[in-house]
N, C-alpha and C positions, 0 to 999 in steps of 0.2 A: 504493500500500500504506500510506504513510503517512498518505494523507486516511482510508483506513476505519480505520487504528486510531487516529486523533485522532479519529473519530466514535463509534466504540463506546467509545471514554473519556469523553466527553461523556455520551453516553446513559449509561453505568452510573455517572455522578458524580451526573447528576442521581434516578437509579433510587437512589442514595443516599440522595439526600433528601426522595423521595417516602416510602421505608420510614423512613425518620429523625425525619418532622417529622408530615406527615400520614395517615399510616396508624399513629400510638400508640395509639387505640382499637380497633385491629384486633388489636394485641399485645396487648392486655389481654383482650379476649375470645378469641383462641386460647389463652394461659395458662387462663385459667377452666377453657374448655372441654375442653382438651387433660387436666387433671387430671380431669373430672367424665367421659369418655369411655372415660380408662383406669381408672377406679376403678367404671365399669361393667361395662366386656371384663372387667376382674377378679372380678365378683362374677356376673353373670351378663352371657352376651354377648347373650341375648333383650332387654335392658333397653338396652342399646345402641344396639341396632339401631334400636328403636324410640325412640329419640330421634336419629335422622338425620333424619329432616323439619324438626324444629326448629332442628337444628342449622345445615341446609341454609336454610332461611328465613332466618335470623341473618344468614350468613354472604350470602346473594343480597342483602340489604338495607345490607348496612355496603358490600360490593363495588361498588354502582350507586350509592350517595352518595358512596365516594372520586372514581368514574368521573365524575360532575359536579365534581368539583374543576378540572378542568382550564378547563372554560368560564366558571366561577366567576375562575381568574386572570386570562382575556381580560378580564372585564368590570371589574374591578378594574385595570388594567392590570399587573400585578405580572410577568407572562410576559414585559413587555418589559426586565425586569431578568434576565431568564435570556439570552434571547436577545443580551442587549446583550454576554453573557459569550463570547458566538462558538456557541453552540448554534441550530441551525437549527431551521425549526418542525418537519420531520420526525422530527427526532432525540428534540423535544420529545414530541412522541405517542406515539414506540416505548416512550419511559422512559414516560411513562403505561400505555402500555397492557402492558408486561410487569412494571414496580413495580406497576402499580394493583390491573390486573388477574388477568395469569396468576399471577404471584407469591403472590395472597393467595387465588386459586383450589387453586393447588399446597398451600399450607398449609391447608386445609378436606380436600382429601384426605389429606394424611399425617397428621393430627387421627386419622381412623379405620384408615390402614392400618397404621400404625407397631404402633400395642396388636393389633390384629386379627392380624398377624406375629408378633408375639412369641407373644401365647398359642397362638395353631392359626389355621395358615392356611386349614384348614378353613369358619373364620369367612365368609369373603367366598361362600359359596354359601348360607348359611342363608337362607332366606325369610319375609320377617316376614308370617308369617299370622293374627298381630294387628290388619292392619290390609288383611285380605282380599286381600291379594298375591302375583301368582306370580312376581316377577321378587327374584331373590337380591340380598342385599347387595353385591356389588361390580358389579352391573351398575348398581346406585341410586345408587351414589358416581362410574361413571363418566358415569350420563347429569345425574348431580348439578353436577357440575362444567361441564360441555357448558353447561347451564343459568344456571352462575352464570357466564359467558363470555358465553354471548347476552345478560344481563339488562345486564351491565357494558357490552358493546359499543354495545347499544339507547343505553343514557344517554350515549355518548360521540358516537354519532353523530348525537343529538336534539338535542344540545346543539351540535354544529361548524357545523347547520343552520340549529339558530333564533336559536342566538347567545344561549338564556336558561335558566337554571340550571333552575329553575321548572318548565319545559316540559320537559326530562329527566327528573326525577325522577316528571314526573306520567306521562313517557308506560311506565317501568317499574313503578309502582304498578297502573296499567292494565292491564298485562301477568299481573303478580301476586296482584295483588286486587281487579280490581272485574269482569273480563269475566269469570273463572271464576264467582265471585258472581254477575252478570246470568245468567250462561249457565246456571246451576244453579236461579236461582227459573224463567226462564222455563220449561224442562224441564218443571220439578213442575207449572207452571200448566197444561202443553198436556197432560201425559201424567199425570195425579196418581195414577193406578191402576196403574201400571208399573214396580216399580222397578229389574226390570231395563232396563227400558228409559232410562229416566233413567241409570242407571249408567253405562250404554254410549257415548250420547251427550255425558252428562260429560265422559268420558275421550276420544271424539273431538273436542270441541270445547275445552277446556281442554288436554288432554296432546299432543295429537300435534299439533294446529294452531296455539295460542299458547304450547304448551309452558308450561305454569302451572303443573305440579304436575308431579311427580317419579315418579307411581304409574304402573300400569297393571292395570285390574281382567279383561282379556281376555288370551286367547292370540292373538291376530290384530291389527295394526296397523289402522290404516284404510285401509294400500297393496296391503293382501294378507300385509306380509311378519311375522315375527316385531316383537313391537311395540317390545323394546329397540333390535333390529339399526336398524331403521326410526327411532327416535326418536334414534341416534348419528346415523344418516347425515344425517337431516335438521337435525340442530341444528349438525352440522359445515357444513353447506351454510351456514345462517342465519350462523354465527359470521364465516367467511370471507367473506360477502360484505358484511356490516356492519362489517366491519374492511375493506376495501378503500376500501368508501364513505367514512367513518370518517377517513380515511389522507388521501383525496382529498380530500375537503373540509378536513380541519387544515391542510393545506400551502398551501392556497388564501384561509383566510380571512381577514380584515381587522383590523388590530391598532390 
């Protein structure tokens, strides 16, 4: 009893100093945003809404360059100055991956749910059909978050792998912006007179398969099922098993 509560004191000393030192640009942009979010839900909650995509971009990109921090101190050696303090390397990944990540995931959703509460909870079913959507805002913020969890996990396990910052951060830029991009010119090239058909495949090959993008312009997944239920289930799959990998490889690699 006394080894796990010396370990989970370790891990939330060091989740101290993750939130403390290296995630201050992540405070600064929740302050920002946290005012310009609620002074939307206040004036109009349409206006809100429609800037979750951006928000949610923001926040998947600052989340998968802290998530490189961790291979960034391997290669520096700096990690052997934690370690040297009695912290193990697993304990070191948990405090990453719940400072790094869930942590600064958590705080991207309460950004929207906190204002969305307060004025009318009715908020979370509106559907922004601004931007040709049928899935309501609280289903966007939960497979939002799902997302910025895969994107964070990606960078943590690309990195435990190759052992190089670089190659993290490129293989979630990948994820992000360049295969939706190829996947969307090549579309126009083969099918240029379609655009529902283009749409369609978009959204199978970008949303449900590399999980790129947050939308869903269909009422049918590519499983058959409902496309949110299907895009939770499958991003919870992705998350956990790149968090395992993830886990297994930190504990293993070479300092």
């Amino acid at each position: 009893m006394r080894s796990l509560q010396g370990s989970i004191r370790r891990v939330f000393h060091h989740i101290d100093y993750i939130m403390g030192l290296q995630a201050r640009l992540l405070y600064i942009f929740t302050v920002i945003f946290a005012v310009i979010v609620s002074y939307a839900f206040y004036t109009s909650p349409g206006l809100a809404i429609s800037m979750l995509p951006f928000v949610f971009l923001i926040y998947a990109a600052m989340v998968s360059a802290l998530a490189t921090e961790p291979i960034d101190e391997v290669s520096k050696g700096t990690i052997q100055v934690y370690l040297a303090t009695g912290l193990t390397r697993e304990e070191y990944y948990e405090a990453w991956l719940l400072g790094g990540i869930a942590f600064q995931t958590l705080v991207f959703v309460l950004i929207y749910c906190i204002p969305a509460f307060i004025i009318n909870p009715r908020i979370f079913f509106i559907i922004p059909s601004n931007y040709g959507l049928s899935v309501p805002m609280g289903s966007l913020i939960v497979v939002g978050a799902l997302q910025i969890t895969y994107y964070g996990a990606t960078a943590m396990t690309v990195g435990a792998l190759t052992k190089k910052r670089s190659l993290a951060v490129l293989s979630v830029f990948l994820l992000m912006v360049i295969i939706p991009f190829l996947v969307g010119i090549i579309l126009s090239i083969l099918a240029p007179d379609s655009a529902e058909y283009i749409t369609y495949f978009v959204m199978l090959f970008c949303n449900q398969l590399f999980y790129t993008g947050m939308t869903s312009y269909n009422n049918i997944g590519v499983f058959g099922l409902n496309p949110v239920i299907e895009s939770i289930i499958v991003l919870v799959v992705l998350d956990v098993v790149l968090i395992l990998i993830s886990n297994v490889v930190w504990r293993r690699i070479e300092i």
